[in-house]
C-alpha positions as CSV (number, residue, x, y, z in Angstrom):
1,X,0.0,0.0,0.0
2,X,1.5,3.8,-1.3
3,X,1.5,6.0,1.9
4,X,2.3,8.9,-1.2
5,X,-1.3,8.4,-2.5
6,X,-4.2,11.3,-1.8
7,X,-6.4,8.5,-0.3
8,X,-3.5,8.0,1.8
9,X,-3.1,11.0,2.9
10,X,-6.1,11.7,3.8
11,X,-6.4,8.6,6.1
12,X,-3.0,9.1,8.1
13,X,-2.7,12.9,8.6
14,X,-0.4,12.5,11.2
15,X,2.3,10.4,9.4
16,X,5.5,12.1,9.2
17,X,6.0,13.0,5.4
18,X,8.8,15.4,4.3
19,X,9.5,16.4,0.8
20,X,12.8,17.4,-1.0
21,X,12.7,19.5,-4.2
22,X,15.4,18.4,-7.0
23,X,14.6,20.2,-10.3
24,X,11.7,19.6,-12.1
25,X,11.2,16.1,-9.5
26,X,9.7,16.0,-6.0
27,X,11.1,13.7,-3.3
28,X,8.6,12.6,-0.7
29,X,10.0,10.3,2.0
30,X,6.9,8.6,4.6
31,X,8.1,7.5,8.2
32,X,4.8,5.2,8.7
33,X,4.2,3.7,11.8
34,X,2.3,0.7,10.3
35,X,4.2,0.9,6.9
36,X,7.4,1.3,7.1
37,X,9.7,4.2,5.6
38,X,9.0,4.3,2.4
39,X,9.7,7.1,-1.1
40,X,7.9,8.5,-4.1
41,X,9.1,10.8,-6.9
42,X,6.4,12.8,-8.1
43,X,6.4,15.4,-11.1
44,X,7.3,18.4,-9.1
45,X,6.4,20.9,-11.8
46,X,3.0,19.4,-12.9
47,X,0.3,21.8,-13.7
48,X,-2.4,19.6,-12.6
49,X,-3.5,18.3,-9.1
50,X,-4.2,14.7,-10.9
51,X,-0.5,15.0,-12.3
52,X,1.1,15.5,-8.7
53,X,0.7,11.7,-7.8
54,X,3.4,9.2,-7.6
55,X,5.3,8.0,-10.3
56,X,7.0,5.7,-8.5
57,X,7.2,4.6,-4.6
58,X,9.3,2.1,-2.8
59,X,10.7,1.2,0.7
60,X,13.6,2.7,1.8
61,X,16.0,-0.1,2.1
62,X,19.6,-0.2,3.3
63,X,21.9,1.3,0.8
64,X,20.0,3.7,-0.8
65,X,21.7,6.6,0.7
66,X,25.3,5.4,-0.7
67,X,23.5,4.9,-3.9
68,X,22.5,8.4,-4.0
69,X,25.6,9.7,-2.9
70,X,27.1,8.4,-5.7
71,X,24.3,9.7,-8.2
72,X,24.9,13.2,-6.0
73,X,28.7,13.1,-6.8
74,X,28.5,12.5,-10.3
75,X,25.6,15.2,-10.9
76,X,27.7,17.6,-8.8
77,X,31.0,17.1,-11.0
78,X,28.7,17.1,-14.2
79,X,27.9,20.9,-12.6
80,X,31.5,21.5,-12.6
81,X,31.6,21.8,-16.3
82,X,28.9,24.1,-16.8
């Protein structure tokens, strides 16, 4: 079950839900008591209300963060060059 979806939202106001802004993506990481940790990315610069929902959501698992400090890294020496 998404704990990124309106429905969702709407049933667990009170989950912990924080949201990071990377370009033209949204980041929205869940702390759910009953469902774990979990992510979406969601279309951070959609014009639409119907558009904002998850395009993809997943538990946070161990290793992510390396993962995206890697990804971070490499975007941040592809900045170098601009």
């Amino acid at each position: 079950m998404s704990s990124h979806s309106l429905k969702s939202k709407r049933r667990h106001p009170d989950a912990k839900r924080e949201t990071f802004q990377v370009s033209h993506v949204t980041f929205e990481v869940c702390d759910h008591p009953e469902y774990g940790v979990t992510f979406a990315l969601i279309a951070g610069d959609a014009i639409t209300a119907k558009d904002r929902r998850p395009l993809f959501s997943g538990h946070v698992t161990k290793g992510m963060s390396e993962e995206l400090r890697e990804l971070a890294f490499r975007i941040r020496q592809l900045e170098e060059k601009l």
